[in-house]
N, CA, C and O atoms as a DFTB+ gen file, in Angstrom:
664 C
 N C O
     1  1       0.856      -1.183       0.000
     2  2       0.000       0.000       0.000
     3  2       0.897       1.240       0.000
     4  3       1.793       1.411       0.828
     5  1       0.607       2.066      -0.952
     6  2       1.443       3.285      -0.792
     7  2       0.852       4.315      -0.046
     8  3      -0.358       4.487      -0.196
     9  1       1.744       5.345       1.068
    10  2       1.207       6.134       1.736
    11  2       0.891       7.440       1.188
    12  3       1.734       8.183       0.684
    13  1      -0.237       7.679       1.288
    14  2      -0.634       9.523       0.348
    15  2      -1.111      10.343       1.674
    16  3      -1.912       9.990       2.539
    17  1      -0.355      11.563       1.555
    18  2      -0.731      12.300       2.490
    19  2      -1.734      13.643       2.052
    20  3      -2.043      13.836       0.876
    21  1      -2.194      14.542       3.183
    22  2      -2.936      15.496       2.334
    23  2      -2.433      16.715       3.713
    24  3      -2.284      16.698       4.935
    25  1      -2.285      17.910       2.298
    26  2      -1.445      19.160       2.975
    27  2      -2.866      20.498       2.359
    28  3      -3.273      21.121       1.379
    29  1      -3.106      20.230       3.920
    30  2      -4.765      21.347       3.335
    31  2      -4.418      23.111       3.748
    32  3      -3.705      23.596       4.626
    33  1      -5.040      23.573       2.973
    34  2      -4.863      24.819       3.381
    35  2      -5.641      26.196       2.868
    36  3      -6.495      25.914       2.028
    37  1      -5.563      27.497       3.140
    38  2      -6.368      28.309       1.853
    39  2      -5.096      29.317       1.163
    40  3      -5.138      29.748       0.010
    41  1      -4.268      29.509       1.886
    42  2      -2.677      29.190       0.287
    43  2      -3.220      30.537       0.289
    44  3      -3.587      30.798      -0.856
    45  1      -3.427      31.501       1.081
    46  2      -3.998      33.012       0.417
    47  2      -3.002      33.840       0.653
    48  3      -3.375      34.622       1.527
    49  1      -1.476      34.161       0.179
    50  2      -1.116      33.178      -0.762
    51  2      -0.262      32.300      -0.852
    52  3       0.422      32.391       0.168
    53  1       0.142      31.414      -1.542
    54  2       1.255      30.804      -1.023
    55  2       2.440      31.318      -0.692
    56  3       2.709      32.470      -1.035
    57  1       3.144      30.714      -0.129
    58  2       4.544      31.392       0.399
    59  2       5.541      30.694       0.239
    60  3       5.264      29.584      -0.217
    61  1       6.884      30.923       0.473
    62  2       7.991      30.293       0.791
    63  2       8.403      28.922       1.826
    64  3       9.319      28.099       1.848
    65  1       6.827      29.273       2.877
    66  2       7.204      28.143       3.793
    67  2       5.954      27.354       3.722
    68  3       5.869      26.653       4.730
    69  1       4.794      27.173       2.794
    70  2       3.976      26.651       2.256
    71  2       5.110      25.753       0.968
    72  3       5.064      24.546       0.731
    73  1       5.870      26.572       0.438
    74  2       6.568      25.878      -0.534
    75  2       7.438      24.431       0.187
    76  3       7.538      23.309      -0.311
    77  1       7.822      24.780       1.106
    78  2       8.570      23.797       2.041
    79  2       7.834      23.273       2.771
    80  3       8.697      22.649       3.389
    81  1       7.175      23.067       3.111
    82  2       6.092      22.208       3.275
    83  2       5.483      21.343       2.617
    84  3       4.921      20.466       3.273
    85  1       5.404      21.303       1.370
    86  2       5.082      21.131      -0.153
    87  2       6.098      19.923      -0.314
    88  3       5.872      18.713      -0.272
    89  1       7.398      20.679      -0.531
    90  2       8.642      19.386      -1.074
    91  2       8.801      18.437       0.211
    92  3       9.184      17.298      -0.053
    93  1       8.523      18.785       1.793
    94  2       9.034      18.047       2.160
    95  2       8.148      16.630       2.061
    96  3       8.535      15.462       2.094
    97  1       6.507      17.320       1.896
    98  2       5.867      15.983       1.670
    99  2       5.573      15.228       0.396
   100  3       4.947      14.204       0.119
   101  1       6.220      16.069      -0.225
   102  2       6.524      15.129      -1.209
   103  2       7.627      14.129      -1.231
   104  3       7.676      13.214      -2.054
   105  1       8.433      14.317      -0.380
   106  2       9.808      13.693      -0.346
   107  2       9.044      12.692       0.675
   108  3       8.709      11.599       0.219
   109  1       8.842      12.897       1.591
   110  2       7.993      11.614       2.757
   111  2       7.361      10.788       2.503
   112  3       7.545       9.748       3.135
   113  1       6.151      10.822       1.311
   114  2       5.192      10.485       1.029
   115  2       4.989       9.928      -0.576
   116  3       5.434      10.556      -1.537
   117  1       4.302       8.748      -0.689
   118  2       4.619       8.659      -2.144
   119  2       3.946       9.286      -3.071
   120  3       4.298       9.404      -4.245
   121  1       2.600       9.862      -2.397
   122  2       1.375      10.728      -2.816
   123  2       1.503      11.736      -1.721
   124  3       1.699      11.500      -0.529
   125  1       1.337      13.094      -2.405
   126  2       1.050      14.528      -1.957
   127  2      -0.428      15.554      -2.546
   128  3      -0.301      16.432      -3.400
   129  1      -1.677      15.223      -1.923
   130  2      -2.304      16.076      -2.378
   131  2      -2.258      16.989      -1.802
   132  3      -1.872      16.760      -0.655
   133  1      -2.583      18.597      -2.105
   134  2      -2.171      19.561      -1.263
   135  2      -3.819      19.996      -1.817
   136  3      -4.410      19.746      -2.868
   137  1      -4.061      20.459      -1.063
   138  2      -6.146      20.667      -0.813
   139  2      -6.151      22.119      -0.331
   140  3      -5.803      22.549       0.770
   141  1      -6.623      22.787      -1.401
   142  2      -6.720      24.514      -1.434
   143  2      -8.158      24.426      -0.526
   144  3      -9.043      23.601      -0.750
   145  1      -8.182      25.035       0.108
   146  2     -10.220      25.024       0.973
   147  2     -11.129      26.515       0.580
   148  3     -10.962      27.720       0.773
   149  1     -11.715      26.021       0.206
   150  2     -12.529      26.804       0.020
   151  2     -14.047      27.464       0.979
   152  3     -15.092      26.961       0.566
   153  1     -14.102      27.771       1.330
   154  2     -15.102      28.228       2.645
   155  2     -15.695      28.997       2.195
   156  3     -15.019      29.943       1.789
   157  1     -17.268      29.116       1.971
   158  2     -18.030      30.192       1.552
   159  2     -18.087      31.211       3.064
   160  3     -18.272      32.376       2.712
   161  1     -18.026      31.143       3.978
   162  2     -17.723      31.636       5.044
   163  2     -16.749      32.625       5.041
   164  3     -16.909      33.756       5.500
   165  1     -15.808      32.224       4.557
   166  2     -14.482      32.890       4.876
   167  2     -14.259      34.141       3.843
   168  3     -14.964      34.375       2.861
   169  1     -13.547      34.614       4.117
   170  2     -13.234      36.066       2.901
   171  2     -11.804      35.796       2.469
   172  3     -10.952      35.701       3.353
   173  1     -11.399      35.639       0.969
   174  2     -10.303      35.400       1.103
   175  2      -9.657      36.964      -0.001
   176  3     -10.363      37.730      -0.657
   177  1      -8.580      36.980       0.110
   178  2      -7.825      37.871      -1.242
   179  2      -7.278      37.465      -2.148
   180  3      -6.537      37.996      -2.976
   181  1      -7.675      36.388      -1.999
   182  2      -7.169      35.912      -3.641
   183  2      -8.185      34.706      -3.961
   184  3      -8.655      33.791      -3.285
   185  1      -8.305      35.110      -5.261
   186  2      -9.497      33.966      -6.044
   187  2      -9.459      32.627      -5.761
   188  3      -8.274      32.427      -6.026
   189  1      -9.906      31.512      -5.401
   190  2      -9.863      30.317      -5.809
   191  2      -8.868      29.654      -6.795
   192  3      -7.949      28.860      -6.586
   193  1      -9.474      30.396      -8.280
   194  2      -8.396      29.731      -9.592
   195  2      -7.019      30.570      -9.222
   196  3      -5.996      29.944      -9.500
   197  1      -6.890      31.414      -8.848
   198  2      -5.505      32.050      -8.730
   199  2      -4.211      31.567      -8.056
   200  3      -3.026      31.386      -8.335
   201  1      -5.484      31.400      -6.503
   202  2      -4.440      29.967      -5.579
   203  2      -4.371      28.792      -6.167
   204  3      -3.231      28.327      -6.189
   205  1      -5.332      28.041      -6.733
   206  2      -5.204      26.825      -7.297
   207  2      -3.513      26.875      -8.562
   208  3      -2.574      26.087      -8.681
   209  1      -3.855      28.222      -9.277
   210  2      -3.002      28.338     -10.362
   211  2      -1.402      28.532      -9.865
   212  3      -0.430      28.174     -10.530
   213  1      -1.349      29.212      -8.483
   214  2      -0.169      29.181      -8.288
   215  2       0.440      28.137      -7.862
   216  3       1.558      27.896      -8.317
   217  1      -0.029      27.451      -7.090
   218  2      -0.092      26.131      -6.236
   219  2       0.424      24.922      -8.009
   220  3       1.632      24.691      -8.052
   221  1       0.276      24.813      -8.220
   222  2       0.141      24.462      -9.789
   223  2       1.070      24.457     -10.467
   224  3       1.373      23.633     -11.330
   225  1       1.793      25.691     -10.027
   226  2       3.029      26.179     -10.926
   227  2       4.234      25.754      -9.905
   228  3       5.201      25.064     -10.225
   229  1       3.938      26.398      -8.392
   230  2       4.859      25.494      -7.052
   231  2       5.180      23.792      -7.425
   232  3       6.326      23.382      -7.610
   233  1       4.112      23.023      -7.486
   234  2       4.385      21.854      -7.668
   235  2       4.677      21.331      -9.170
   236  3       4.575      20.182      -9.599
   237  1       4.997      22.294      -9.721
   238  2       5.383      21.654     -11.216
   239  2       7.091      20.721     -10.853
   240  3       7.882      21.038      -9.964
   241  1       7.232      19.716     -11.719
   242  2       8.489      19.194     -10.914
   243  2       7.956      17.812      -9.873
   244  3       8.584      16.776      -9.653
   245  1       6.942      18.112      -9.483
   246  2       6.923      16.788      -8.336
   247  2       5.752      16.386      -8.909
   248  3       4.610      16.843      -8.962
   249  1       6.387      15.291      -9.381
   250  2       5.084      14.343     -10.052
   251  2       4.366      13.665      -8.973
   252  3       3.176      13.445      -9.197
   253  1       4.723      13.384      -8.131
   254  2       3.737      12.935      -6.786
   255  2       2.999      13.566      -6.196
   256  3       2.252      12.855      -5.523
   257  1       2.798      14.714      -6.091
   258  2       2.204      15.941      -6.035
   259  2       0.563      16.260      -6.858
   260  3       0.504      16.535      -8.057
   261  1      -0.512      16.174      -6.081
   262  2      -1.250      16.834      -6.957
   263  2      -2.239      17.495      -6.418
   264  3      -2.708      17.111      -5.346
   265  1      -2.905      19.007      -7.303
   266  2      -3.504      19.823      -6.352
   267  2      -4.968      19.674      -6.773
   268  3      -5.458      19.412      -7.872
   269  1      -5.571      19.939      -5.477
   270  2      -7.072      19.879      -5.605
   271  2      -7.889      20.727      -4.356
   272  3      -7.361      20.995      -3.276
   273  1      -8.957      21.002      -4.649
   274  2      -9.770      22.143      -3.904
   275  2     -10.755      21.098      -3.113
   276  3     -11.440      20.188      -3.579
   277  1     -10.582      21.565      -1.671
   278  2     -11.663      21.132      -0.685
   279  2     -12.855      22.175      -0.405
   280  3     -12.585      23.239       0.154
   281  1     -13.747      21.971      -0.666
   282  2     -15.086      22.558      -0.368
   283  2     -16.118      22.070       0.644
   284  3     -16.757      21.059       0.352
   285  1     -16.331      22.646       1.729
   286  2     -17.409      22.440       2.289
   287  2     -17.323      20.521       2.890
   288  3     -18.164      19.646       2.684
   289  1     -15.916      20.406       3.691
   290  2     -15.882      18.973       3.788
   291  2     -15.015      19.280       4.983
   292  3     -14.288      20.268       5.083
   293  1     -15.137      18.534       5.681
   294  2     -13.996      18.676       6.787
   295  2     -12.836      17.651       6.275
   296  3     -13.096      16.556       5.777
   297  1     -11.436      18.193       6.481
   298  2     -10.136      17.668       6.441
   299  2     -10.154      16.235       6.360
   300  3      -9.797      15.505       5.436
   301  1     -10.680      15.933       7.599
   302  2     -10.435      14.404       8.326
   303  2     -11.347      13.589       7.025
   304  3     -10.780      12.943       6.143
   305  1     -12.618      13.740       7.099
   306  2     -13.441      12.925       6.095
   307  2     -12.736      13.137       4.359
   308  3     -12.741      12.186       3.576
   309  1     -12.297      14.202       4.059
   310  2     -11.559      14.496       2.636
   311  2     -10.459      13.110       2.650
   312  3     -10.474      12.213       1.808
   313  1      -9.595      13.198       3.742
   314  2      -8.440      12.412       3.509
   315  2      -9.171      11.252       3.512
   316  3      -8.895      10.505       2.573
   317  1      -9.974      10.882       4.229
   318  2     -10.500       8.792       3.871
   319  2     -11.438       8.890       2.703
   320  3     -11.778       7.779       2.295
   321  1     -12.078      10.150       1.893
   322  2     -12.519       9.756       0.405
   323  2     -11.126       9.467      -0.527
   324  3     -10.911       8.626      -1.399
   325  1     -10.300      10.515       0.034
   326  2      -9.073      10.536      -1.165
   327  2      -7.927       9.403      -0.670
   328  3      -6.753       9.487      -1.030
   329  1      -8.532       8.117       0.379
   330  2      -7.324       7.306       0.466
   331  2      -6.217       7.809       0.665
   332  3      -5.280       7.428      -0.036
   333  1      -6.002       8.842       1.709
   334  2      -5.122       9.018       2.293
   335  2      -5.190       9.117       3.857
   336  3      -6.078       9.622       4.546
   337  1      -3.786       8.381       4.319
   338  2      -3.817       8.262       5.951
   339  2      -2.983       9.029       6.982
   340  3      -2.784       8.836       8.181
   341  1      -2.566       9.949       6.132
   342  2      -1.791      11.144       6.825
   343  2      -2.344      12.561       6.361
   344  3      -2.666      12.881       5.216
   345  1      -2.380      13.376       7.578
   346  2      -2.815      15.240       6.775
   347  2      -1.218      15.500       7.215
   348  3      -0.645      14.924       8.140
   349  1      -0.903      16.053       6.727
   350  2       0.602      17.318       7.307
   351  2       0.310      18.368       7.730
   352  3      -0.666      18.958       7.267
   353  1       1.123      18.943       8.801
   354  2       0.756      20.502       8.988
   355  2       1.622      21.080      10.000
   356  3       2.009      20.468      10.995
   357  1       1.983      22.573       9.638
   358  2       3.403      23.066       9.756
   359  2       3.003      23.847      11.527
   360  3       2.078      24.567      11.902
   361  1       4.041      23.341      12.145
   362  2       3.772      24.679      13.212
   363  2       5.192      25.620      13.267
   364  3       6.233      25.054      13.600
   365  1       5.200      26.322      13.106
   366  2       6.072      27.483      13.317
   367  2       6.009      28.064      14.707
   368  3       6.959      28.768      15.048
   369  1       5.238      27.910      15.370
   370  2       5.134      28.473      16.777
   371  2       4.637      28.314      17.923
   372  3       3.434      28.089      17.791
   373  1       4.985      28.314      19.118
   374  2       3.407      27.890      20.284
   375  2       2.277      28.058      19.980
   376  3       1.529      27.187      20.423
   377  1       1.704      29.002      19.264
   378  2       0.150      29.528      18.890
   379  2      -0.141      28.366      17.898
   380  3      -1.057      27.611      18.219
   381  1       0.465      28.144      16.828
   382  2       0.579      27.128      15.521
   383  2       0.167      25.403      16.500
   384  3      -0.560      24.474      16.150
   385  1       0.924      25.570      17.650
   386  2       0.753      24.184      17.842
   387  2      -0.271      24.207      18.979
   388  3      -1.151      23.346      18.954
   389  1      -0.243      25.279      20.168
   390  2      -1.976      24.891      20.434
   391  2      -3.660      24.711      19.690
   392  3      -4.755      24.284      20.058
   393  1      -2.981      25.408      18.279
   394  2      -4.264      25.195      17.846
   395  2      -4.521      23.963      16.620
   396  3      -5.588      23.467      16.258
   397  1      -3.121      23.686      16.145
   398  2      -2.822      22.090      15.553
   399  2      -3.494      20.810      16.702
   400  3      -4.409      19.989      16.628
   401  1      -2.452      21.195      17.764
   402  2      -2.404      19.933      18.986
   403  2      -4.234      19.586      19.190
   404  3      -4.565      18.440      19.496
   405  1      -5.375      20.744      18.977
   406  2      -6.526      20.638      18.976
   407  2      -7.154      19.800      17.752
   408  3      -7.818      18.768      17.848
   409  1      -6.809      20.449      16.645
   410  2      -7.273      19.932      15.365
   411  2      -6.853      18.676      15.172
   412  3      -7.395      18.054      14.259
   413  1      -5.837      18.032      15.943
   414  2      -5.258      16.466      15.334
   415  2      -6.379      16.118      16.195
   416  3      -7.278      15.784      15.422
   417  1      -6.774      16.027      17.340
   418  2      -7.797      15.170      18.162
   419  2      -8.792      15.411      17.228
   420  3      -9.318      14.402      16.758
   421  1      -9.152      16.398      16.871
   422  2     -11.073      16.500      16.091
   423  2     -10.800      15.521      15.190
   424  3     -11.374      14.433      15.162
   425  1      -9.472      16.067      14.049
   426  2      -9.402      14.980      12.817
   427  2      -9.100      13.405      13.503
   428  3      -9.088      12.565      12.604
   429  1      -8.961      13.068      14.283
   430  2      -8.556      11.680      14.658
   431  2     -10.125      11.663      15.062
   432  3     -10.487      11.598      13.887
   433  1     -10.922      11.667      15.527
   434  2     -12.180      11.596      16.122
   435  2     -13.100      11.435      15.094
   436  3     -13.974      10.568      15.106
   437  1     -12.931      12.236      14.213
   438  2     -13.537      12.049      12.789
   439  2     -13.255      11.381      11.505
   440  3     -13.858      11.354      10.432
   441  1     -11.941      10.743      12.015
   442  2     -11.076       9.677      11.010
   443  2     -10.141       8.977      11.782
   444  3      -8.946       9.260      11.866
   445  1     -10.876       7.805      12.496
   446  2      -9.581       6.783      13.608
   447  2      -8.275       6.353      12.580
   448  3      -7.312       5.715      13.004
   449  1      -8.396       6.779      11.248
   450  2      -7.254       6.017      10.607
   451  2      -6.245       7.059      10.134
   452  3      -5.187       6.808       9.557
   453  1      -6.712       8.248      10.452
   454  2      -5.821       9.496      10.276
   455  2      -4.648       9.499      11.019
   456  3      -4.824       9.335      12.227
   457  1      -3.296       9.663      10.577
   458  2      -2.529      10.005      11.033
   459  2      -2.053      11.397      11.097
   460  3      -1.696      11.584       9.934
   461  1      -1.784      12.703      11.867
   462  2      -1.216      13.741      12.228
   463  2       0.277      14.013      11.732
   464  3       1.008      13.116      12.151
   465  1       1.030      15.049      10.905
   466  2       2.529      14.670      10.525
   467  2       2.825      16.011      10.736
   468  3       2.931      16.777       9.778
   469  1       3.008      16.474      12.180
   470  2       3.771      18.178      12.228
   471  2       5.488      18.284      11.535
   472  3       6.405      17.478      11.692
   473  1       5.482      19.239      10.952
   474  2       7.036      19.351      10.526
   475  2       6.997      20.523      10.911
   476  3       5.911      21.092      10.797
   477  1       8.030      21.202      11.431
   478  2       8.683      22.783      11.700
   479  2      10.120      23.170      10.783
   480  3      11.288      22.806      10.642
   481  1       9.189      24.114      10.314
   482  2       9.763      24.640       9.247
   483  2      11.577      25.141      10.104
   484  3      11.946      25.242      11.274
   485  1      12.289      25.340       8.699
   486  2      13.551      26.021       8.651
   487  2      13.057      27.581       9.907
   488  3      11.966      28.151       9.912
   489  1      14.251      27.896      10.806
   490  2      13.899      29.077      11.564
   491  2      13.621      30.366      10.588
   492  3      12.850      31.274      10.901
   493  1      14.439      30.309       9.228
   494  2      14.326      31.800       8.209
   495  2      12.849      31.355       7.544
   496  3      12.399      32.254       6.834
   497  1      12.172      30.406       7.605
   498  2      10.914      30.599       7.391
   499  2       9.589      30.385       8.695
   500  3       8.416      30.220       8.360
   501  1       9.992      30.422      10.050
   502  2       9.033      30.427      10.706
   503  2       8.241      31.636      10.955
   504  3       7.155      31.575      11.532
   505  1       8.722      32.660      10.563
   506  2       7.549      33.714      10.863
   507  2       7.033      34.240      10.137
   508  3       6.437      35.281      10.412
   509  1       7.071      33.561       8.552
   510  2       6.222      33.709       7.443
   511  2       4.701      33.197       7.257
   512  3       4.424      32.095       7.729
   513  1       3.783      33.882       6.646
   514  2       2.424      33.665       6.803
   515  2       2.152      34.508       5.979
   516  3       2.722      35.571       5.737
   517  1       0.748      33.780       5.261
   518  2      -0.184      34.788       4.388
   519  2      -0.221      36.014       4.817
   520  3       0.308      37.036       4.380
   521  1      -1.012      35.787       5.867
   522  2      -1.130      37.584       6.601
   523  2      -0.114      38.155       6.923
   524  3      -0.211      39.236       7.504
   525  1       0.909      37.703       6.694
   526  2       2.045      38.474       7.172
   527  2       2.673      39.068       6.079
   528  3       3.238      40.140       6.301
   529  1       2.710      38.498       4.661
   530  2       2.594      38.967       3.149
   531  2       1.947      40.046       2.799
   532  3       2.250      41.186       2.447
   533  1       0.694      39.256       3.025
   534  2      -0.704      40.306       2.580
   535  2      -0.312      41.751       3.507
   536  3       0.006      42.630       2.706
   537  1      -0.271      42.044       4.351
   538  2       0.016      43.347       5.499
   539  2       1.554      43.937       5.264
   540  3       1.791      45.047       5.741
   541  1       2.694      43.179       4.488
   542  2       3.795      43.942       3.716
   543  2       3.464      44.717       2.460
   544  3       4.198      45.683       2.251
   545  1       2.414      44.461       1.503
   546  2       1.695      44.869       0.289
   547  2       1.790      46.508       0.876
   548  3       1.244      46.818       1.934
   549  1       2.635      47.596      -0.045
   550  2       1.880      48.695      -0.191
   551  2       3.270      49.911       0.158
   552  3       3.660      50.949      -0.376
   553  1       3.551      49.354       0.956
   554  2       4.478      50.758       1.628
   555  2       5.657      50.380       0.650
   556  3       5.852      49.306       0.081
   557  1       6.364      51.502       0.607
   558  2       7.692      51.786      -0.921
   559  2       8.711      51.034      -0.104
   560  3       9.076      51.033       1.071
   561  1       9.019      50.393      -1.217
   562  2       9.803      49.620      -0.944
   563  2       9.413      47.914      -0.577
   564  3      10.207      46.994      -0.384
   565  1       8.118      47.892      -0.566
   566  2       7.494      46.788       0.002
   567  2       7.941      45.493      -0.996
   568  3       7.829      44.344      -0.570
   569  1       8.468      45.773      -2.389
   570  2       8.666      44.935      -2.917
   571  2       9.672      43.760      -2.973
   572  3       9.398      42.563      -3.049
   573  1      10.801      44.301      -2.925
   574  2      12.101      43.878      -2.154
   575  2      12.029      43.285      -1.116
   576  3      12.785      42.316      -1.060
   577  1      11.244      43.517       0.006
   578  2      10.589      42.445       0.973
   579  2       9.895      41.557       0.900
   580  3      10.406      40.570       1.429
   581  1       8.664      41.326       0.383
   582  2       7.889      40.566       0.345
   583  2       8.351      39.500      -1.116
   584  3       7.786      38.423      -1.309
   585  1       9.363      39.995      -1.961
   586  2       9.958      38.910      -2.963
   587  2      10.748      37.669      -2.199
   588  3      10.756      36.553      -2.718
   589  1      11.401      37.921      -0.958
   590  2      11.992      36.905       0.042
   591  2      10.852      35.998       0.227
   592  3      11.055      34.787       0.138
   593  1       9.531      36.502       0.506
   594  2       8.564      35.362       1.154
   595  2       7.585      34.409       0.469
   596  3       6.801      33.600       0.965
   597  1       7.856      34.738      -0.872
   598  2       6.744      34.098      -1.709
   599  2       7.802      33.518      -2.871
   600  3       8.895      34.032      -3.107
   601  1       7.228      32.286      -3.579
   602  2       7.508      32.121      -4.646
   603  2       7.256      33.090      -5.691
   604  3       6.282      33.842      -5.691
   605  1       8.578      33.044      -7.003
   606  2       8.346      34.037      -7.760
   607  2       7.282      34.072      -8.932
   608  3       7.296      35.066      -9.658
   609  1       6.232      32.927      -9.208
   610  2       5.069      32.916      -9.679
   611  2       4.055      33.854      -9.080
   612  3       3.310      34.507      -9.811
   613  1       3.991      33.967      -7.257
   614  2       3.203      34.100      -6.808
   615  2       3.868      35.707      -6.494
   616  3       2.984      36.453      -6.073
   617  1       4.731      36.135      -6.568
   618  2       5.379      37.763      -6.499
   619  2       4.859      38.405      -7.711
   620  3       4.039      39.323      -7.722
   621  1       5.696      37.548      -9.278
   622  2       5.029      38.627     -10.042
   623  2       3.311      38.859      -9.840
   624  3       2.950      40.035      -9.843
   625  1       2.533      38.087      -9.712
   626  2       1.725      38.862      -9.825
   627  2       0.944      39.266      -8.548
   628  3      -0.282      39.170      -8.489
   629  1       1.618      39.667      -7.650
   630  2       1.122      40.438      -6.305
   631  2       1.372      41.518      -6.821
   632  3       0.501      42.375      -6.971
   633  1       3.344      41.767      -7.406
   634  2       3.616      42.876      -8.081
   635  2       2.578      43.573      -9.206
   636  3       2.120      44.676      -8.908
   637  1       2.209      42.996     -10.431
   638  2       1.765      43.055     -11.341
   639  2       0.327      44.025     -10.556
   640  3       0.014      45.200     -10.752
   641  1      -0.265      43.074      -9.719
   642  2      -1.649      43.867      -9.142
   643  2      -1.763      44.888      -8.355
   644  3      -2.784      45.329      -7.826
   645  1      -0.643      45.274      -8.285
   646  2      -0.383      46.478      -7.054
   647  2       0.155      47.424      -8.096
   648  3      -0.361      48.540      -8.157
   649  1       1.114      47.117      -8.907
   650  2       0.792      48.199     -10.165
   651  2      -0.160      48.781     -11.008
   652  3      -0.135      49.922     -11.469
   653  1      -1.153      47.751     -11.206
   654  2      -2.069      48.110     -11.724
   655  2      -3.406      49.085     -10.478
   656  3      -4.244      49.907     -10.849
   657  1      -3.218      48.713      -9.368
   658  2      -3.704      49.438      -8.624
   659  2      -3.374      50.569      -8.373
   660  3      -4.249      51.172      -7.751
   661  1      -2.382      51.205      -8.605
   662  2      -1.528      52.328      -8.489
   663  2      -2.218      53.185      -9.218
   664  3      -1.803      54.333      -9.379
């Protein structure tokens, strides 16, 4: 039986330590789906197809790798439709892991065959985050910064849209 894991997330947008997160489960695992979520609930800043598209272009290269959108499903039940027995998920910090250390019990409760796979990122990427991207956007000079934290698929066109907003 080969092991497939699933790396869920809403990627708004992806980053540098979403990217590493990415290869390492691909390297672990013989299957990597990485599951964009979609939440009619939620507000996001970037489109659906946009994250999907960047996410897309990140995993070009890892053929074990493949991306797909979760809607309206909880984690735990996604991974036993998609035959997979591991989720991954990154903590970068005490906050990251009290609120992981919660979510592995729900997903185990809601999937006894789920396995939990925390990895902690490299220290030059632990204090990277969407929102922490998204909230560099704007002030001069912002560009040169925020090119460190994102892949360069996902820069040009933060760049590209902030020019055109201009």
């Amino acid at each position: 039986m080969s092991d497939s894991a699933v790396y869920a997330g809403s990627f708004d947008p992806p980053t540098n330590g979403h990217v590493w997160m990415i290869e390492q489960g691909a390297r672990l695992f013989d299957k990597l789906i990485v599951a964009v979520a979609r939440n009619p609930e939620k507000g996001y800043s970037y489109e659906l197809e946009q994250r999907v598209g960047w996410l897309d272009e990140v995993c070009k290269g890892h053929d074990n790798v493949e991306v797909t959108v979760i809607e309206n499903e909880f984690l735990a039940h996604y991974a036993a439709r998609a035959n997979a027995r591991f989720v991954i998920r990154g903590i970068r910090n005490e906050a990251d892991y009290q609120y992981e250390r919660g979510m592995r019990y729900v997903n185990s409760d809601l999937n006894t065959n789920l396995t939990t796979v925390f990895l902690m990122p490299p220290r030059e990427l632990c204090e990277i985050s969407s929102s922490f991207v998204k909230g560099m956007i704007g002030p001069d000079g912002w560009a040169s910064v925020v090119e460190n934290y994102v892949p360069a698929c996902v820069f040009k066109d933060l760049k590209h849209d902030a020019e055109e907003g201009a």
